[in-house]
matplotlib code that plots the C-alpha trace (Angstrom):
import matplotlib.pyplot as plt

x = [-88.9, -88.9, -88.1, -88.1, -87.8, -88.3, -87.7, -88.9, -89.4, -92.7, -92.6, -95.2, -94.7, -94.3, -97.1, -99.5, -97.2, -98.6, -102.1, -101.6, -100.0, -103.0, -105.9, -103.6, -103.8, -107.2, -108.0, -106.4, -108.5, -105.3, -105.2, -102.1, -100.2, -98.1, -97.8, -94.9, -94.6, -92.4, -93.4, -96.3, -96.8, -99.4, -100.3, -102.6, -105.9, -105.5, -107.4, -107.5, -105.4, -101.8, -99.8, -99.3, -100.7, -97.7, -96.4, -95.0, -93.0, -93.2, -90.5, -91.0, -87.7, -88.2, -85.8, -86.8, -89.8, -91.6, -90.2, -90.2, -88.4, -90.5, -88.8, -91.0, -89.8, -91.9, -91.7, -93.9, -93.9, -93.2, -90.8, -90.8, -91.0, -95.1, -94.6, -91.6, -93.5, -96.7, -94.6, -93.3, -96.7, -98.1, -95.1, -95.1]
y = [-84.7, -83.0, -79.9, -77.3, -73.6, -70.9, -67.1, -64.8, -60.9, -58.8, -55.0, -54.3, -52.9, -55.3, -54.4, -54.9, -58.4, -59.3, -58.6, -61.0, -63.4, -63.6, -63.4, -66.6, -68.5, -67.7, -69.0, -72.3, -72.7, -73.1, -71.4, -69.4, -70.9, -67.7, -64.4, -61.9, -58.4, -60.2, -63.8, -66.1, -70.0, -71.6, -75.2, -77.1, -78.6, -82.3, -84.7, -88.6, -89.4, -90.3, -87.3, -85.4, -81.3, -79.2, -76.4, -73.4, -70.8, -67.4, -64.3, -61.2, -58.8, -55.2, -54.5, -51.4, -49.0, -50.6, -53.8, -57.2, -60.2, -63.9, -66.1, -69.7, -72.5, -75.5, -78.7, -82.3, -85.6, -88.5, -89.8, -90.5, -89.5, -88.8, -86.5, -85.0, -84.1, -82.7, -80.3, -78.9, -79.0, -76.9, -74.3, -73.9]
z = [46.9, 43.6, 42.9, 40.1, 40.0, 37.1, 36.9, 34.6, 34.4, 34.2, 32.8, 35.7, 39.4, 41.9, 43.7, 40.5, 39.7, 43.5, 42.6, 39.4, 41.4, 43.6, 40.7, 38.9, 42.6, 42.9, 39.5, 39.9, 43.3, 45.0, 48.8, 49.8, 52.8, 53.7, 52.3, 52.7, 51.5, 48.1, 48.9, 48.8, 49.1, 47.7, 47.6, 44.9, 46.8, 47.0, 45.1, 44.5, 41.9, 41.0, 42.0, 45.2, 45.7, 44.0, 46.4, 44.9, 46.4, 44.8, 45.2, 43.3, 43.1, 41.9, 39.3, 38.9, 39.4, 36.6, 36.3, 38.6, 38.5, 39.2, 40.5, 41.3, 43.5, 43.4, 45.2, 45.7, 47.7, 46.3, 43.7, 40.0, 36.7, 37.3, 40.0, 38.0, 35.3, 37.5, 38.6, 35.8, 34.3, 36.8, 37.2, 33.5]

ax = plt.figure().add_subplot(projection="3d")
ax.plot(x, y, z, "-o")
ax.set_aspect("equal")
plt.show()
């Protein structure tokens, strides 16, 4: 299974960066799995085609009062350089 993570930091709360986070999920027409209080999964909706629904794992870390760090783990069945590369695509 495929797996590729990416961080990043946002000059924002962490409790505004969790209201992005679920505007950009809702966006996408993705559905959230599980949410914490500094974690949500979310899953692509499957459709026919030649890769599998990319699952990405997001923690948010307060670095400071106005400042959070992103951190995203994403992961997909299957195997190959097709399913490699949908994963990046959508965690980029």
């Amino acid at each position: 299974m495929p797996e590729y993570q990416d961080e990043f930091d946002l000059n924002l709360p962490l409790i505004d960066t969790l209201k992005g986070c679920h505007k950009a999920i809702e966006s996408l027409g993705w559905h959230i799995i599980k949410q914490g209080e500094k974690s949500i999964v979310c899953k692509e909706h499957f459709s026919f085609g030649f890769t599998w629904p990319t699952q990405i794992e997001i923690i948010l870390n307060s670095k400071s009062s106005n400042s959070t760090r992103v951190t995203l783990n994403g992961s997909i069945s299957g195997y190959g350089p097709v399913q490699s590369s949908h994963l990046r695509r959508q965690i980029a």
